[in-house]
C-alpha positions as CSV (number, residue, x, y, z in Angstrom):
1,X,0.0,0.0,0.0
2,X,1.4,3.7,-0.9
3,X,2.2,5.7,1.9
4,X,1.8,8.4,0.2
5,X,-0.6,11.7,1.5
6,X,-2.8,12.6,-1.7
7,X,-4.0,16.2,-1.5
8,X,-7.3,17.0,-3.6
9,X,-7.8,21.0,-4.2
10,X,-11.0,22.5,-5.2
11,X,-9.2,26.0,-5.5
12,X,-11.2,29.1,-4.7
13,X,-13.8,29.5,-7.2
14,X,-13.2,32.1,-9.4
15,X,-16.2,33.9,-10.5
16,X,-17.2,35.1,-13.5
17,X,-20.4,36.5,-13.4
18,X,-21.1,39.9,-13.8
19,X,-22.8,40.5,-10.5
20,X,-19.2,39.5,-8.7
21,X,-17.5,42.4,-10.6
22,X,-19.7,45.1,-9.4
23,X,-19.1,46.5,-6.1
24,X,-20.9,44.7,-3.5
25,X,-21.9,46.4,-0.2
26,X,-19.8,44.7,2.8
27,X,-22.7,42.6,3.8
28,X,-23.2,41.2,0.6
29,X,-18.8,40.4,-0.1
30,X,-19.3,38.4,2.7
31,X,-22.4,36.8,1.9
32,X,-20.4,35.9,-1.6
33,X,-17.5,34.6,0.3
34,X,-19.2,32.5,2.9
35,X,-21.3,31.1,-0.2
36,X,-17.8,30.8,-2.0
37,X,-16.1,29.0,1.0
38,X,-19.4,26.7,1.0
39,X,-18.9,25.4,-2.6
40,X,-15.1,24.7,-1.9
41,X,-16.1,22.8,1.0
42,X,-18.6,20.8,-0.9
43,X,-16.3,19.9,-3.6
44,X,-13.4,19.2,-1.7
45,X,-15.4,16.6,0.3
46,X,-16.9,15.5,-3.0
47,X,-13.5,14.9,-5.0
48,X,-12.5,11.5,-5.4
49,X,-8.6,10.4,-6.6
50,X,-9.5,7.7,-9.2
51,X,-7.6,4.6,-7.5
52,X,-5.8,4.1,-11.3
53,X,-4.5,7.4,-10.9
54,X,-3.2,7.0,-7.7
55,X,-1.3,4.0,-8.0
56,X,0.2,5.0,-11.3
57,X,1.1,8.4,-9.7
58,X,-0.6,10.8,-12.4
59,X,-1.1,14.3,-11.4
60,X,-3.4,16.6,-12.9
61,X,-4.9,20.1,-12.8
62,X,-8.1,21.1,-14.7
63,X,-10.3,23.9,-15.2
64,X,-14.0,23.4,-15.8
65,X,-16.6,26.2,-16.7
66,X,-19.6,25.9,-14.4
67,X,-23.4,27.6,-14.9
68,X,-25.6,27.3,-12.2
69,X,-29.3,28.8,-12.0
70,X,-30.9,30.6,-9.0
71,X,-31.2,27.0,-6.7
72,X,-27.5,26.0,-6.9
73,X,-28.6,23.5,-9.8
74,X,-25.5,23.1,-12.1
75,X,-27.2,23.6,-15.7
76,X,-24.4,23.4,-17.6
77,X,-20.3,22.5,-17.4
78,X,-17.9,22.7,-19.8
79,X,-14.2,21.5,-19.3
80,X,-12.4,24.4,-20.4
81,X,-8.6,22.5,-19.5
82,X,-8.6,19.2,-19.3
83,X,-6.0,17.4,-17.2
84,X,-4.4,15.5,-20.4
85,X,-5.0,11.9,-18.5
86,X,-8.1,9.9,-19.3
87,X,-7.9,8.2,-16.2
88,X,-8.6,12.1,-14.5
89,X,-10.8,13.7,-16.9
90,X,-13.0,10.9,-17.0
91,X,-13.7,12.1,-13.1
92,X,-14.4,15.2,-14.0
93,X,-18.3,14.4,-14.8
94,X,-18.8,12.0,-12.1
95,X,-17.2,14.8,-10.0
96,X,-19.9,17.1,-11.2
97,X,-22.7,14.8,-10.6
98,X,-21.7,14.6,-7.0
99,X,-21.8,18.5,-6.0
100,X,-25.0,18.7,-7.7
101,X,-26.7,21.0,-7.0
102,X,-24.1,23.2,-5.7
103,X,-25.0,25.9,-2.1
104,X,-27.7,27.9,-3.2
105,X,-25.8,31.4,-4.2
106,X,-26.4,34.6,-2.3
107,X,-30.0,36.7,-3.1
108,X,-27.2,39.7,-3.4
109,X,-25.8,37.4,-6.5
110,X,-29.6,38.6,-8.7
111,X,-28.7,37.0,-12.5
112,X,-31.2,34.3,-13.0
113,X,-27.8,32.2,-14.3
114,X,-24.1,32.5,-12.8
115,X,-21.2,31.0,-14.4
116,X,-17.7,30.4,-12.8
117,X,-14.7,28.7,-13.7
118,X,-13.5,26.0,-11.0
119,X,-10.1,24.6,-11.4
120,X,-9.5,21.1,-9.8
121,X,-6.3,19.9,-8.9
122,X,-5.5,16.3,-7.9
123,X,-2.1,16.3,-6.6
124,X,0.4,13.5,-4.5
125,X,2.0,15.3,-1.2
């Protein structure tokens, strides 16, 4: 058995909807973080290292474009960077099936659909 520590990242989510780029009033930044730091949370304990990948030692980071609607449901995903590996891209749409739906999104965050990029990382230590 590998004694090795395996670190999965779901890296801070970086959003791309418009709503994010406008000014928000205190209370509502920290509504969008603590919504944020919800999602991480959700994915992190979500992300699974494909045993293949693990014993073979394959590393890989991806970026996937994620639209949600008003309820957190994940409408639409798009895999923007894949990791290069089949054995980790083919996790990529299980891993979205698992976090769906996502935390419902702040009522400061008002467009009907929000889309954000998530990069995963699955990584050896």
């Amino acid at each position: 058995m590998m004694n090795k520590k395996i670190g999965l990242l779901a890296l801070a989510v970086a959003m791309v909807s418009g709503a994010v780029f406008a000014v928000p009033a205190p209370a509502e930044a920290n509504d969008i973080k603590s919504w944020q730091g919800k999602v991480v949370k959700l994915i992190s304990k979500k992300q699974v290292y494909p045993r293949a990948a693990l014993a073979n030692e394959i590393e890989g980071k991806a970026k996937v474009r994620v639209s949600i609607d008003r309820t957190g449901a994940i409408t639409n995903y798009e895999v923007v960077q894949p990791t290069g590996t089949d054995v980790l891209d083919n996790e990529v749409p299980k891993l979205i099936s698992r976090i769906n739906p996502l935390p419902q999104p702040p009522s400061s965050l008002s467009d009907e659909q929000m889309t954000f990029m998530l990069p995963l990382s699955w990584v050896i230590q």
